[in-house]
N, C-alpha and C positions, 0 to 999 in steps of 0.2 A: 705790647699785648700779643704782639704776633709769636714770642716765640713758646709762652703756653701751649699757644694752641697749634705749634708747627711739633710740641713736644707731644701734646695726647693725641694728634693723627699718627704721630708716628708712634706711640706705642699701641694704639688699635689696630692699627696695617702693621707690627709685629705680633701679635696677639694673634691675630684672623690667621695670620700665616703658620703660625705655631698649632694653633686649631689645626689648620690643614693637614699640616703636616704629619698629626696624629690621627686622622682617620685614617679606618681600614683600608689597603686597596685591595678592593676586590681582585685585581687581578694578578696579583699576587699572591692573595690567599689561596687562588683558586688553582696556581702553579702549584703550588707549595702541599695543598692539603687533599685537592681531590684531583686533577688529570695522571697518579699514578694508575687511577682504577676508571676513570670515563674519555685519560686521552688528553692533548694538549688542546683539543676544537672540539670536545665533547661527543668526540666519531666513535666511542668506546674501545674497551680494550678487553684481552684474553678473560678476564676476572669480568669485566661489566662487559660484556658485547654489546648490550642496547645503545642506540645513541643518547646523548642527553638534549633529545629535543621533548618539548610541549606545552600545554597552555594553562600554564598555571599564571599567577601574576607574578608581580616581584615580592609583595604582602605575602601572599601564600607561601612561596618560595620562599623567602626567609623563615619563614616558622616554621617549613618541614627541614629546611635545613639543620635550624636550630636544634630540632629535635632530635635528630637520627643522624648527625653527619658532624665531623669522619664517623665513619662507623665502627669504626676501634675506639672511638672515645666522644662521644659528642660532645662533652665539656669543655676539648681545646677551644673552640670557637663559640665565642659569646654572641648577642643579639648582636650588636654594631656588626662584627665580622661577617654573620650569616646573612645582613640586609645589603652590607657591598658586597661579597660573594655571589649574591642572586641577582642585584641589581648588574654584577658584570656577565654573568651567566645568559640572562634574559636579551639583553643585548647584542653580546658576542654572539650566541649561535642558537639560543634553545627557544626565544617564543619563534611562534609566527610570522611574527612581520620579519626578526633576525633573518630566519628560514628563507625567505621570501625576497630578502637582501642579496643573501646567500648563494641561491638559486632560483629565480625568477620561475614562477609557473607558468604554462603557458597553456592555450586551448589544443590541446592534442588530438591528432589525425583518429578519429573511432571509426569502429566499423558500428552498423546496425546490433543492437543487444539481438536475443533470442528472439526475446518478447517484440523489437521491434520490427524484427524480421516478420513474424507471421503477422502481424496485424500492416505491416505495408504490404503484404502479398493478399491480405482480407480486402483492403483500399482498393489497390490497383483491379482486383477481380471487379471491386463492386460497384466500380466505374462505368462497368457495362451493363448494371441493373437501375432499374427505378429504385430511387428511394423512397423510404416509408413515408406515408404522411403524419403527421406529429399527430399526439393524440395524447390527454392527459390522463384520462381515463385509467384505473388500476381495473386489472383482472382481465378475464376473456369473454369477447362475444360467444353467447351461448344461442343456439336454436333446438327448440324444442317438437318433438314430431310423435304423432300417434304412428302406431307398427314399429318392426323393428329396424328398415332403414332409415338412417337420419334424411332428415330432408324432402322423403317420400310424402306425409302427410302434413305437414307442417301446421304446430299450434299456435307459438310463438317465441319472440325473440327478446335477449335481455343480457346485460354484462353482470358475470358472475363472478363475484371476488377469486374465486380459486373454486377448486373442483374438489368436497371434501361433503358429498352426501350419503345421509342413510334415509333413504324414502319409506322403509320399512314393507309397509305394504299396499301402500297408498300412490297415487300417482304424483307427480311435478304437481308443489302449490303456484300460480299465479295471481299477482294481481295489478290490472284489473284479468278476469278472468277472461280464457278464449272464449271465440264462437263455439264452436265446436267441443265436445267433452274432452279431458285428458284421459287414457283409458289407463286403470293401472296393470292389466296384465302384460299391457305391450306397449311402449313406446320408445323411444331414442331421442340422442342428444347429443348433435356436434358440438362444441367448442373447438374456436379457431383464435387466432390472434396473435402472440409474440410472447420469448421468455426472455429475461435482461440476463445474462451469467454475471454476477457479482466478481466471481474468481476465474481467474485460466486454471483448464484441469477438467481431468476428467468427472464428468457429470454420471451417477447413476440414477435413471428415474424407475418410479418403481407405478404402476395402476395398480390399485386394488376395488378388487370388485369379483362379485359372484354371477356375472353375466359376461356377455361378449363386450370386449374393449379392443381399441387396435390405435396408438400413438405414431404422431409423427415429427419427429425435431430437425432442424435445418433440413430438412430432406423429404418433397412430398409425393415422391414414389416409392418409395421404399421405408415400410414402418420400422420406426425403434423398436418396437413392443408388439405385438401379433397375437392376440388374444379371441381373433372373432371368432374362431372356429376351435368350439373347448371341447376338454375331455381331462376327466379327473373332476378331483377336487380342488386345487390349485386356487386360490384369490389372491395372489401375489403375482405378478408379473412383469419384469426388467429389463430393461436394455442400456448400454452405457453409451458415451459421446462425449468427444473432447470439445471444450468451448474455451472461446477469447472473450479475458474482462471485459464489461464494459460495451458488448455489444449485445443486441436485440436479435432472435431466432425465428424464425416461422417457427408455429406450432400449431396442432392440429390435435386432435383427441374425439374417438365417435366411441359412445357409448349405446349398446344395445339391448333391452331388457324383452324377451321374450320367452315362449314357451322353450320348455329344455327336454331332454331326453325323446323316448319314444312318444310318436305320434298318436293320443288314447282319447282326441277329442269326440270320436264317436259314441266310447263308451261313457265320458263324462264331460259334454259339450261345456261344462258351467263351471270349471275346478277353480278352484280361489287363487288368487294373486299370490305369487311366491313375494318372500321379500328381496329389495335392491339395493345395493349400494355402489359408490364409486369414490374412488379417489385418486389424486393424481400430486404423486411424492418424487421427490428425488432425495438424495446424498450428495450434497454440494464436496469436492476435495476438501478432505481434511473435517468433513462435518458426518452429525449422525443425518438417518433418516426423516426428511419431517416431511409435512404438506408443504406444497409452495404456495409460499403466502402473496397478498395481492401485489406487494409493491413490486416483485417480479415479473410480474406479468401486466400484458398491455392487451386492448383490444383489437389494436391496430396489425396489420399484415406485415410483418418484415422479411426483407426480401432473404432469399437463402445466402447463405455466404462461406464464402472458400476457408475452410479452416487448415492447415499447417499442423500434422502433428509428428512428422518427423521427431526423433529427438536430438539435440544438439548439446554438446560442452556446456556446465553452467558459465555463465559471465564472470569476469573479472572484479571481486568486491574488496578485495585487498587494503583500500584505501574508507572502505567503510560504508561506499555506495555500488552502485550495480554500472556496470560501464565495457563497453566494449572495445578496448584497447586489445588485447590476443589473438593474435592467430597463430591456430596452430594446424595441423594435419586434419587432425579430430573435426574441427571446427569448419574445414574448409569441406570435407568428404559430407559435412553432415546439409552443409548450405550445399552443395551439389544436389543428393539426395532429395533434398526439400523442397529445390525448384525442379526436380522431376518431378515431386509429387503432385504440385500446383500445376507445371502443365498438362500432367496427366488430368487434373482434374478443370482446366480450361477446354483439353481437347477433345473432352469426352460432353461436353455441352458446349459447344461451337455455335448451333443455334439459334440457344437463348442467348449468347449472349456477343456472338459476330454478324446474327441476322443470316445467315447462308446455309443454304441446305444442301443433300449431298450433292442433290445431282443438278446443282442450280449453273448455268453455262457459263455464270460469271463468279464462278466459285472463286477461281486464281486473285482474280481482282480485288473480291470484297477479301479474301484472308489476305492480302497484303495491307489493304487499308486499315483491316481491324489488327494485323501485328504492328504496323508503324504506331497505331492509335496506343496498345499496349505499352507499348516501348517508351510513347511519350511520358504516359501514365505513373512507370516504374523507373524514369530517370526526371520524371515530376518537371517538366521544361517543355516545350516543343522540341520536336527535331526540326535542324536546317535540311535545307534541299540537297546538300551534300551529307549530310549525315543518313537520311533516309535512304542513299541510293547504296552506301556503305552499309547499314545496320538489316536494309530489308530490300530493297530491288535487286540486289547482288546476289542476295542468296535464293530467291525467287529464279532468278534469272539461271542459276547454276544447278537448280535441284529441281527435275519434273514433275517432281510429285509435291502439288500446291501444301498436302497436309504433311509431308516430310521437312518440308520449308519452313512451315511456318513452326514444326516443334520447334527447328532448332533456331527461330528468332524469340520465338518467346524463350527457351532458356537461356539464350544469349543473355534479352535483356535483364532476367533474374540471376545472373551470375555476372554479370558486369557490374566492376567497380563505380558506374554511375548509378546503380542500384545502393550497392551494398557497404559503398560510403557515401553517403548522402550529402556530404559536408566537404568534399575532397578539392574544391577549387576551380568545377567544373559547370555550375551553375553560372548563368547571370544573374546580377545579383537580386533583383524583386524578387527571383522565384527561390536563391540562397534563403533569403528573409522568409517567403512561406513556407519551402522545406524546415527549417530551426524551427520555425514557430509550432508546425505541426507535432513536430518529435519530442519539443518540449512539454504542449500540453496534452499528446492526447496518445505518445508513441507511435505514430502513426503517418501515412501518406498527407498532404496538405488535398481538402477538396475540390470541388467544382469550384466555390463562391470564394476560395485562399487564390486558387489560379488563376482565375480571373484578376482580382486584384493585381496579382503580378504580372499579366498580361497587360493594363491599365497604368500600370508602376503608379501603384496606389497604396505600395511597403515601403515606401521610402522616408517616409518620417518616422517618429515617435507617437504622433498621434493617431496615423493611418494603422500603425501595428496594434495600438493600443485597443481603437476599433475593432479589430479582428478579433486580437483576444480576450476580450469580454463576449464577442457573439459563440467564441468557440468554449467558455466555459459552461455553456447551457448544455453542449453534448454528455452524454451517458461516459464518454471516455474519459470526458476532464473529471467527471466527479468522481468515476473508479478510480483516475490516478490518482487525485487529491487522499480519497479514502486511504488507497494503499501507502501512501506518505506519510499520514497520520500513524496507521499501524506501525510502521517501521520507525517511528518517531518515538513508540513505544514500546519496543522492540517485541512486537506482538503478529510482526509480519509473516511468520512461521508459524500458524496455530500449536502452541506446545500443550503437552499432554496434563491433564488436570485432574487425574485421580487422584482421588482423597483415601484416607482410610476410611472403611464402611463405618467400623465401631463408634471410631468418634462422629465423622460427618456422614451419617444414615441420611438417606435422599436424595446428598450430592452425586449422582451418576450420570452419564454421558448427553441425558438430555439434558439435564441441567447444565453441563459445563458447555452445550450449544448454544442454550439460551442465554447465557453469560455472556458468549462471543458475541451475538446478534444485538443484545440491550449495548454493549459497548461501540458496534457500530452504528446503531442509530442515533445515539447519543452524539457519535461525534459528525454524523451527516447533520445532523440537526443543528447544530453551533455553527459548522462551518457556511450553511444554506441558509441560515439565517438572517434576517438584513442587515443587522450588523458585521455577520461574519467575525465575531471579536473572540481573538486568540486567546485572550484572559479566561475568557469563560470556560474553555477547556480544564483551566484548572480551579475556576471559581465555583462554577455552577452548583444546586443544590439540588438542580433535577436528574430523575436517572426515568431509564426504560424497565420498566419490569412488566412481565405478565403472571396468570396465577399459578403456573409454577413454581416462579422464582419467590412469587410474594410468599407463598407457603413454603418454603424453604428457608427465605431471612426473615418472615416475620411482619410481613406487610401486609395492608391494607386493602386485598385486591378478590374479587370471584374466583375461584378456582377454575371455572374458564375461560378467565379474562386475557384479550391479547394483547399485545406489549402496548403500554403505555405510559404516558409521561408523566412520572410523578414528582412531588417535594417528597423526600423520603429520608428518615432520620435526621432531620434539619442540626445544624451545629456540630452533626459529626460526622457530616460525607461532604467533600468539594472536589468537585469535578473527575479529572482521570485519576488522580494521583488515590484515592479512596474508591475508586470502582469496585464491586467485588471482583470483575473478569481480572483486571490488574491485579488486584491482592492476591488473586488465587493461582497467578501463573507466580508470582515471587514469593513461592512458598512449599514448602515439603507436602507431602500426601499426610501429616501426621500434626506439623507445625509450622509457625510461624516461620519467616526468615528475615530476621533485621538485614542481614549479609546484601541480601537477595533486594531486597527492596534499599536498600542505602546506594547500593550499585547503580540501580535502577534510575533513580533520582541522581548522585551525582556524574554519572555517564551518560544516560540519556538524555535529561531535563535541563542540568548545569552547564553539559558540552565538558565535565573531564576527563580528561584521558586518564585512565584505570587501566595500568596491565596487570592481566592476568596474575596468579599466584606462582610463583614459583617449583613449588612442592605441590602434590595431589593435597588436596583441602577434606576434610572427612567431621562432620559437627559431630560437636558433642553429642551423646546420645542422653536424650532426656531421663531414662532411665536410671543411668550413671549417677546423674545428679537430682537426685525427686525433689529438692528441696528450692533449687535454684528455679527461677522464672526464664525462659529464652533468654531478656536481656543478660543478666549475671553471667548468663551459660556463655553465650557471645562476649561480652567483657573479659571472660577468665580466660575463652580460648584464643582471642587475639591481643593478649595483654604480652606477650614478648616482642621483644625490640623488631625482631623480622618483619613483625608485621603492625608498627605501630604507625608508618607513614599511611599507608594507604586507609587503615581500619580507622586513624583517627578522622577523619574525613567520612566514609561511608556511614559507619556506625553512627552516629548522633542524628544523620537523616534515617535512615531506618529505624530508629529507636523512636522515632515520633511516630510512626506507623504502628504501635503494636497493639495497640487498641485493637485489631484486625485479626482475625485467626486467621488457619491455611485456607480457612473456605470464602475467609472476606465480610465474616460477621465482627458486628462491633459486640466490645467486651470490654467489661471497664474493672474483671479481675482473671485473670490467669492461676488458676488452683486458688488457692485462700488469698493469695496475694492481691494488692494493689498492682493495675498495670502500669508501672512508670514509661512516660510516654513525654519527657522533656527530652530537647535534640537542640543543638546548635551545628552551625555553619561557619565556616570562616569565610568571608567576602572575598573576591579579587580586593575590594580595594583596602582590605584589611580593617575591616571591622568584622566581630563576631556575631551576629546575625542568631538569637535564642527564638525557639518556638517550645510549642508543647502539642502534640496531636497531629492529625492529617489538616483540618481546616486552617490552622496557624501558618502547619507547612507550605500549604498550597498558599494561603496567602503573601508568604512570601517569595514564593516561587514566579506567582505572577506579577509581582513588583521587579523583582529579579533583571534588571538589565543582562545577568547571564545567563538568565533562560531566555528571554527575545531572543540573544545572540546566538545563539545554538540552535536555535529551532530555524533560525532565518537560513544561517549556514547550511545544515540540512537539508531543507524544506531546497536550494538551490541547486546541491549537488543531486539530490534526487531527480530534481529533474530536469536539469540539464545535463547533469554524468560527466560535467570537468570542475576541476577547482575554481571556486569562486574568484580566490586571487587572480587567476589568471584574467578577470575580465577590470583586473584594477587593485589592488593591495588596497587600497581602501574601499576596497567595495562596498566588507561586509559590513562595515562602520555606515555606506549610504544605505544599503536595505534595513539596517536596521531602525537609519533615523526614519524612511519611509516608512514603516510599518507604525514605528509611533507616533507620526504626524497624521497618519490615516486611517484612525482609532482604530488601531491595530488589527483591522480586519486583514485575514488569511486571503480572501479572495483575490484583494486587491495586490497584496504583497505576492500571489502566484503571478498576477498579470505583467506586475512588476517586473519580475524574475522574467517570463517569459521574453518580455520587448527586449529586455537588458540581453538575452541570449540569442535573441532573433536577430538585431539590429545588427551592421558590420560590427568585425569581430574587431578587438584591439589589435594594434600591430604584435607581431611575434620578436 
């Protein structure tokens, strides 16, 4: 019986072999058919300069190969050939992890961004101020006074959402009422308290009002806005100011309502109450004029704070995040500059904020003690007793004039590399561990209760960091970082311009496309502050912010002057970001829709794929051309040649689920006479085809999507740490992303994540 069966194993293990034998080898087709035009290692050549690196899978990669490749003839190579061809490609040099075999990433030497430049020089100032006391309270402490000095006669006191009154002719309503009457020909009214800046940038605030007004921002001797003393007609009145995200301002506002012009009480002791108003607006960068609403404002005092506005070189984004790797000349002259500016602006309130006055006999001494204390401050460590005689008794010692001394230790310490690389190997490590921790979440100095810890060496776990950074995401800074994450997550971090055509979209104009911005950031402060924090709902959600502009605009449900609120709004055919109006209407013409615009959007943004650019200048159809055809068609016919069938077949079918949406982000369920066809497919990494129809479908599969997690994880890491994830491990992104779905995918937790991962010692290099 054995020899049967010694005869059908060996014609099986000949068989298998013969199989073998006739599969493609990938790497031989890929000699053979494609390294005349990408290169023997995919390094590109004269004809392909690009490298053939990216992140496609092997599935996808073989069907775009299939399609489009060779390019003189895609037919040579059938599906087998095109799955080993990809499968050798992906391997050899073109995914990720290839890359990453290839040449290892590593955590690279940064200097401080821009951005984190001035807000450590905001730190290190504000080290020598009282901090605010916390206060949940929105809006401003308000006092209310009979006559025209604030304060002079006082009625009473109460916090005011924002400062946006017409009294008309009447005086301040209170209730319960004063003792004393409110008189309405003459009374005043400070408001004091705090403004959050949402954005870095310059701020222009505007008072209106037809009485005396006089503002004060970060600065409370010298007003913004100088209004008390009128002449004209004028109720407009401005001043600008540059501000850092994320932090709280003094602010001060006295309003005065009393008699005007010449003095004629003799001849008409009894003249009737003029009318009053006031209001208190800015121009956020990049926004129109509005009132400042309450969530900007606090009741509570914050202390003034060193602002930076030098300007310097933008940061290095090359790689698709903001990171400070370059120096160059530009860069160095401008951080020179910038710590003149800040000492100029330490030396000139000595004061307040070193305790010493001019002619105080122990002048020399306390400016020593308060430059060593600086120094500690802005090299985030203590100094040793031999560093302190180095950095500041020596030059004490060498220069007679205590205040020529000590300019030149405080620029010392802002131009010292223990400054301006904060990560440079110079640290011990607890305080390495607060420095990372602080820069990751909040761009910024590590504070009093970070220092401590590391004075305590209370960073040296996972759990002790972990600590920290949950107490540190309650700051104003972590939530503006987060925020601005988000935007640039939807590449929304540039407010881009949103004109519409009048004729078609009448009403869409510059307030409404502010109010678009604002309903999209609350929306997403909202998800992420959530208790769940769950990243799904980003794309899930069925609520949006609208107020009654916007409602009279899309058609909603709301008072015309209703302020933004949360609504369920066109249920079944909006979910979450991916159907926002603000979204639809930045991926879209002033005229029409943009499948192009919005497929990109989704699969380079939301998917994580790499999308280059066109090649040749792109110019759409003009709808005119073709009256007949609906955008999708128009789109179909103009990207239906070969050039452009790799990339378009991809984008197009995500965008074409979108078209339900015009330029302005209203839903439509026909385009001209036509039906909107609004079916879209995907093709998976792992090679299945993935069909929807609409935004709600889309999205739903976007938050199932294990390659949206992955991309947003990746992201969400480079942002804010500003090195390659691989570099803290090639499998890194594979462990953030099981954390995020083991810990129902909350954002918060997944930042904290991140941040310990980037605080903690670093891998070896």
């Amino acid at each position: 019986m054995r020899t049967p069966l010694l005869l059908t194993a060996g014609l099986v293990v000949l068989a298998a072999s013969q199989a073998r034998a006739a599969d493609p080898d990938g790497q031989q087709i890929y000699k053979q058919m494609c390294s005349r035009c990408h290169g023997p290692a995919g390094e590109g050549t004269k004809k392909v300069p690009a490298p053939l690196v990216g992140d496609r899978s092997v599935p996808q990669l073989a069907a775009l190969i299939d399609r489009t490749m060779p390019e003189d003839d895609p037919d040579k190579l059938d599906a087998a050939g095109s799955k080993a061809v990809a499968a050798y490609i992906s391997e050899a040099f073109y995914s990720p992890a290839a890359q990453a075999r290839l040449k290892p990433p590593r955590v690279e030497l940064s200097r401080l961004t821009v951005n984190q430049f001035r807000q450590a020089v905001a730190d290190v100032v504000a080290g020598f101020r009282p901090a605010a006391k916390p206060d949940d309270r929105r809006g401003l402490a308000a006092d209310y006074s009979n006559g025209r000095n604030p304060g002079a006669k006082r009625l009473a006191g109460r916090v005011d959402p924002g400062v946006n009154f017409d009294f008309g002719t009447a005086a301040p309503a209170f209730d319960p009422e004063p003792k004393e009457k409110p008189d309405p020909a003459q009374f005043s009214v400070r408001w004091e308290g705090s403004v959050l800046a949402p954005d870095t940038g310059v701020y222009e605030f505007t008072v209106r009002t037809d009485h005396a007004a006089r503002l004060w921002v970060n600065d409370a001797k010298k007003p913004l806005v100088d209004a008390w003393v009128k002449s004209g007609s004028d109720t407009e009145f401005r001043g600008s100011v540059f501000l850092l995200a994320g932090r709280a301002y003094p602010l001060r506002l006295e309003f005065s309502k009393a008699k005007q012009g010449v003095d004629d009480s003799k001849k008409n002791p009894n003249p009737p109450p003029k009318p009053a108003q006031v209001a208190l607006m800015w121009k956020r960068p990049g926004r129109v004029v509005e009132v400042v609403a309450a969530r900007h404002l606090s009741p509570a005092k914050a202390p003034e704070v060193c602002v930076v506005e030098t300007p310097f070189p933008p940061d290095d984004r090359s790689l698709g995040w903001e990171r400070g790797t370059a120096v160059s000349k530009e860069w160095d002259a401008a951080a020179t500059d910038a710590a003149l500016e800040a000492v100029g602006y330490v030396l000139a309130r000595l004061p307040e904020l070193a305790g010493v006055g001019q002619n105080d006999k122990d002048r020399a001494t306390k400016l020593r003690d308060f430059c060593a204390r600086f120094a500690e401050r802005a090299f985030r460590r203590p100094l040793s007793a031999d560093e302190r005689r180095v950095f500041v008794d020596r030059v004490f010692d060498a220069v007679p004039d205590p205040d020529a001394a000590a300019k030149r230790v405080l620029l010392f310490a802002l131009k010292s590399p223990r400054f301006l690389y904060p990560d440079a190997g110079t640290l011990p490590e607890p305080y390495a561990v607060a420095a990372r921790l602080a820069l990751v979440l909040w761009d910024a100095a590590p504070d009093a209760e970070l220092l401590a810890a590391a004075a305590a060496s209370k960073l040296g776990t996972r759990d002790e960091v972990v600590k920290q950074a949950e107490r540190m995401l309650s700051d104003p800074r972590a939530k503006t970082k987060l925020r601005e994450f988000l935007l640039t997550w939807l590449k929304l971090d540039h407010a881009p311009d949103l004109a519409k055509d009048a004729k078609r979209y009448p009403g869409f104009d510059p307030a409404v496309a502010a109010d678009l911005r604002t309903s999209l950031e609350l929306f997403l402060d909202d998800v992420v502050w959530a208790d769940g924090s769950d990243f799904r709902k980003l794309l899930l959600s069925d609520e949006t912010y609208l107020n009654g502009r916007l409602a009279k605009f899309y058609g909603a449900d709301l008072p015309a002057d209703a302020g933004f609120t949360k609504v369920k709004w066109e249920p079944g055919k909006r979910a979450g970001v991916v159907t926002h109006p603000y979204v639809l209407s930045a991926l879209a013409y002033t005229d029409v829709s943009s499948p192009i615009h919005r497929g990109v959007f989704v699969a380079r943004g939301l998917l994580g794929i790499t999308i280059r650019p066109p090649t040749d200048a792109f110019t759409p159809l003009a709808a005119d051309l073709h009256p007949k055809l609906t955008t999708r068609e128009r789109v179909a016919l103009q990207t239906k040649p070969h050039a452009c069938a790799g990339c378009h077949a991809v984008m197009n079918p995500l965008g074409f689920a979108l078209e339900n949406f015009d330029a302005a982000g209203r839903f439509r369920e026909k385009e001209g006479d036509k039906p909107v066809d609004v079916s879209g497919s995907y093709d998976t990494r792992a090679g299945e085809t993935a069909k929807f129809a609409g935004g709600p479908e889309l999205a739903r599969f976007l938050a199932a999507s294990p390659e949206t997690s992955a991309a947003f994880v990746e992201r969400l890491f480079h942002h804010y740490v500003k090195q390659p994830v691989m570099a803290y491990g090639v499998d890194r992104p594979d462990k953030l992303e099981k954390y995020l779905s083991e810990n129902g995918h909350s954002v918060r937790k997944l930042v904290v994540e991140v941040a310990a991962t980037a605080a903690l010692p670093k891998p070896p290099k």
